[in-house]
Backbone bond lengths (Angstrom), bond angles and torsions (degrees), N, CA, C in turn:
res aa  C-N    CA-C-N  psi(-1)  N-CA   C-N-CA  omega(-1)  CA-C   N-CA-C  phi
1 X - - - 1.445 - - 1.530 108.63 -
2 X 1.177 126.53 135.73 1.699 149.48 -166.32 1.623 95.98 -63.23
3 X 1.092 128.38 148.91 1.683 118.36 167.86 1.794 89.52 -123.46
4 X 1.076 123.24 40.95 1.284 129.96 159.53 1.283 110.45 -102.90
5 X 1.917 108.59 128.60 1.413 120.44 174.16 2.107 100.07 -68.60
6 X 1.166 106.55 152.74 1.727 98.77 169.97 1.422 96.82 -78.53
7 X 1.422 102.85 171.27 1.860 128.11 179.76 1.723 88.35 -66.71
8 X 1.671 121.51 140.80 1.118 106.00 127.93 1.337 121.90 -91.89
9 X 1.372 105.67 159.38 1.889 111.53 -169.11 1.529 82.90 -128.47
10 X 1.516 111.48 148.38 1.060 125.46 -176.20 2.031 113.24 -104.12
11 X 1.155 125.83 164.83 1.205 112.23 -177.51 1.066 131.35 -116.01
12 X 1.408 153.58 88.01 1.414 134.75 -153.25 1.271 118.45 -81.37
13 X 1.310 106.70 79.13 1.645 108.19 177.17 1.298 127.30 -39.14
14 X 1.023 107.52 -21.57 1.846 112.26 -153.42 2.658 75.40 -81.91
15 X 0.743 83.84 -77.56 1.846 100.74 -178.50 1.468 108.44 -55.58
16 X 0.945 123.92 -57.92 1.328 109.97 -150.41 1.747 109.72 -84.81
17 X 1.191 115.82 -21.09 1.848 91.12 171.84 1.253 105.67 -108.53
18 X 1.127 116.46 -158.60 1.609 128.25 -171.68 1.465 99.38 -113.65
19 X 1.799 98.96 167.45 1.683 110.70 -169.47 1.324 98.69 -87.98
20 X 1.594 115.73 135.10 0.919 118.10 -172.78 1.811 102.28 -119.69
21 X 1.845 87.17 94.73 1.376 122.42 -176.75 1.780 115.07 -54.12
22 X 1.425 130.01 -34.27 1.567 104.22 149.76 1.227 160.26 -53.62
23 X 1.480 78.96 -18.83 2.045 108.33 -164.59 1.633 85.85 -85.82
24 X 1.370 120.67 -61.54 1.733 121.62 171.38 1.564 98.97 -26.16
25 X 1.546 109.80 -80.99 1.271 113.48 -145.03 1.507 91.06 -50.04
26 X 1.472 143.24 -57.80 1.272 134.77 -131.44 1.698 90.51 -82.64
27 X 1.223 109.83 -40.83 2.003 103.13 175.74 1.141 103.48 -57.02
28 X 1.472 149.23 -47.36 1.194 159.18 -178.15 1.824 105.82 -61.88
29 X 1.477 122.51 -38.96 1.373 117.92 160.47 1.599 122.72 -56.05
30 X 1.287 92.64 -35.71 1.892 102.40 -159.47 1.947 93.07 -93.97
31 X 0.709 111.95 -32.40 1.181 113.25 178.70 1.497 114.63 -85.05
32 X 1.256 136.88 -19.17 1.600 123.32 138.70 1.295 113.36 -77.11
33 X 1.362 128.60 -29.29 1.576 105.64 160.04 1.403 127.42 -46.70
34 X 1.227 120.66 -55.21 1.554 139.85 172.20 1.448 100.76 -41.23
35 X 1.324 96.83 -76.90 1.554 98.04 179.85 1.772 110.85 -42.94
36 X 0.943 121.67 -56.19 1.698 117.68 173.66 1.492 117.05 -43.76
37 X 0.780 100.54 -47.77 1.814 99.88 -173.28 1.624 104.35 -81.56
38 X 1.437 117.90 -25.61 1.628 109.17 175.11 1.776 107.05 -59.33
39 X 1.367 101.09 -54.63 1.579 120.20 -175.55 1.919 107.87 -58.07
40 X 1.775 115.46 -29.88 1.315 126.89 172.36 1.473 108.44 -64.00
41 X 1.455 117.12 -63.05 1.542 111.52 -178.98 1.871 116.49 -108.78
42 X 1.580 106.48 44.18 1.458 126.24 147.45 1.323 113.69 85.22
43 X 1.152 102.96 10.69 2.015 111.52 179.61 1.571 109.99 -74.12
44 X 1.460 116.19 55.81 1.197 117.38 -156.89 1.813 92.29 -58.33
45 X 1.103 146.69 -26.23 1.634 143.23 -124.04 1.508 72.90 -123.50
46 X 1.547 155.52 -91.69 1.591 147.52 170.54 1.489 105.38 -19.52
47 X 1.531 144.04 -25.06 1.457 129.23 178.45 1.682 90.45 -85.08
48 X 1.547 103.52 -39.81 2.127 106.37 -159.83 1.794 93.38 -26.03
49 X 1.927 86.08 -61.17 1.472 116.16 -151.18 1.387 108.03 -54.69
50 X 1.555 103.67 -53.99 1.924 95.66 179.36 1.277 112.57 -65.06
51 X 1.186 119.64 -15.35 1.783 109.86 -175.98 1.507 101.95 -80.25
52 X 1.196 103.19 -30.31 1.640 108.06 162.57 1.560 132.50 -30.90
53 X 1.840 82.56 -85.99 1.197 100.66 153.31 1.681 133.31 -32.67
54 X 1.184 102.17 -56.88 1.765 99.99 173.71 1.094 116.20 -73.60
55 X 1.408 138.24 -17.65 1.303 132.38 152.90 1.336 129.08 -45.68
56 X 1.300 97.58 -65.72 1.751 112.94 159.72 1.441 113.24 -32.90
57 X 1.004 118.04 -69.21 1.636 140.12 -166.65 1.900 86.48 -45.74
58 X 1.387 97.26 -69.10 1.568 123.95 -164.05 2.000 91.34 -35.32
59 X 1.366 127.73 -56.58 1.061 139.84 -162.33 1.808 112.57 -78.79
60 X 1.380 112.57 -21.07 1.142 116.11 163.53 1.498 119.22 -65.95
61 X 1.521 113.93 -46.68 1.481 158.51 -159.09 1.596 82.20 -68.14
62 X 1.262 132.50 -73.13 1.283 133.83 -164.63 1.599 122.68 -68.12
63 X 1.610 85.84 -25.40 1.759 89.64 -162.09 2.146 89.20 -73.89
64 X 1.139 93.86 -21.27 1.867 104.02 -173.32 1.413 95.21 -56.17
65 X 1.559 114.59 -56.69 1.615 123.18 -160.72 1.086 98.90 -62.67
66 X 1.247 136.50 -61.13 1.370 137.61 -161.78 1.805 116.55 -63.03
67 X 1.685 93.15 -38.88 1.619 102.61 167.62 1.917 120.79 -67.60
68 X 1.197 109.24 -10.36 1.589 126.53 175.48 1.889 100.91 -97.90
69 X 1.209 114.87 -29.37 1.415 105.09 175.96 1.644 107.57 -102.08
70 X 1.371 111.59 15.15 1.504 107.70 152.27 1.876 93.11 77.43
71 X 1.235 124.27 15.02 1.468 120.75 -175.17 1.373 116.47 -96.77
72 X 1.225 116.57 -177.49 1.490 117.69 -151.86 1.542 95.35 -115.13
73 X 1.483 125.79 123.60 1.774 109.16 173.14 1.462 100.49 148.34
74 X 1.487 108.59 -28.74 1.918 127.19 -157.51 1.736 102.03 -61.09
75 X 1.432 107.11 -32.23 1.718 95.10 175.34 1.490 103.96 -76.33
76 X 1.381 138.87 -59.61 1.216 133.72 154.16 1.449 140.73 -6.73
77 X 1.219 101.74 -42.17 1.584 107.90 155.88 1.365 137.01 -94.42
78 X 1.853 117.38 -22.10 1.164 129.55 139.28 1.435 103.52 -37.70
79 X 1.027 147.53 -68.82 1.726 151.79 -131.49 1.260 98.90 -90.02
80 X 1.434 115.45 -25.37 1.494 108.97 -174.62 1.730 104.24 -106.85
81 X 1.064 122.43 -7.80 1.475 145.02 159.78 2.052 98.85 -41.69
82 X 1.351 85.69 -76.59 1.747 110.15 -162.37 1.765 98.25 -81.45
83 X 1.558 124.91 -5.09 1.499 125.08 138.03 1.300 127.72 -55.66
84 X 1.340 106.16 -60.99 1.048 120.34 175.90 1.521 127.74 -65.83
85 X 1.079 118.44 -8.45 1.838 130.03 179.91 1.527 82.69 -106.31
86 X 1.348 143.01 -64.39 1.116 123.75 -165.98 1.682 142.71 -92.09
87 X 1.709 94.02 25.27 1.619 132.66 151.92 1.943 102.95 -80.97
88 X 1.105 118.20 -58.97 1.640 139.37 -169.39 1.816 91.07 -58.17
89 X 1.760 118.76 -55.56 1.262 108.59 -173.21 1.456 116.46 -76.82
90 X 1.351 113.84 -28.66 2.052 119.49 -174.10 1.881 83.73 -65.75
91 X 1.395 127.98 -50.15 1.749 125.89 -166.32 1.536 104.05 -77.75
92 X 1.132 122.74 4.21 1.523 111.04 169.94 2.097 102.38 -110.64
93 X 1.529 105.10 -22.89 1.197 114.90 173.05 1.347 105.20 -75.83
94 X 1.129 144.54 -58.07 1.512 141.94 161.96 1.650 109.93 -17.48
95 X 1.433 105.46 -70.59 1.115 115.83 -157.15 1.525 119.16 -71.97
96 X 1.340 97.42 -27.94 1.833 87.50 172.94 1.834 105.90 -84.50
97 X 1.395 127.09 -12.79 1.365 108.60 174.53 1.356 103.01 -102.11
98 X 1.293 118.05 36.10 1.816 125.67 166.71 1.610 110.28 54.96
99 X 1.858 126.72 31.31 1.038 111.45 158.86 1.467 126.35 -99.71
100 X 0.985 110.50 38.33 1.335 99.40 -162.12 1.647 107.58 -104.48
């Protein structure tokens, strides 16, 4: 038996696998549901946020595609990804200490 520990190898999630386009779609189902029923019983500020949120998401999501088709723009939409989530977090921070 080897008295060698194995290598750990680390993983770069963000690059190294592929988008795994069901798991999207079904967050992308449940999350216009959500969003529907906030906007159904008047939570207009919980729809703002998830539409937010899926925007954000949406801009991560793309900057991936474009970085798999080898195209030019993919940091650009990352950047506006992690804009866009951190407009959604300063308006949920506002709002619970009543400045908003």
């Amino acid at each position: 038996m080897p008295n060698t520990v194995p290598e750990r190898h680390d993983i770069d999630f963000w690059s190294s696998h592929p988008i795994n386009w069901p798991a999207i779609s079904g967050l992308n189902a449940l999350m216009a549901v959500i969003t529907g029923f906030s906007l159904w019983v008047g939570d207009y500020s919980g729809a703002a946020s998830l539409a937010g949120i899926g925007i954000g998401g949406g801009g991560f999501v793309w900057s991936r595609v474009l970085e798999q088709r080898d195209a030019e723009g993919e940091a650009w939409w990352r950047r506006a990804g992690f804009v866009v989530f951190g407009v959604v977090i300063l308006y949920q921070v506002f709002s619970l200490v009543q400045l908003w």
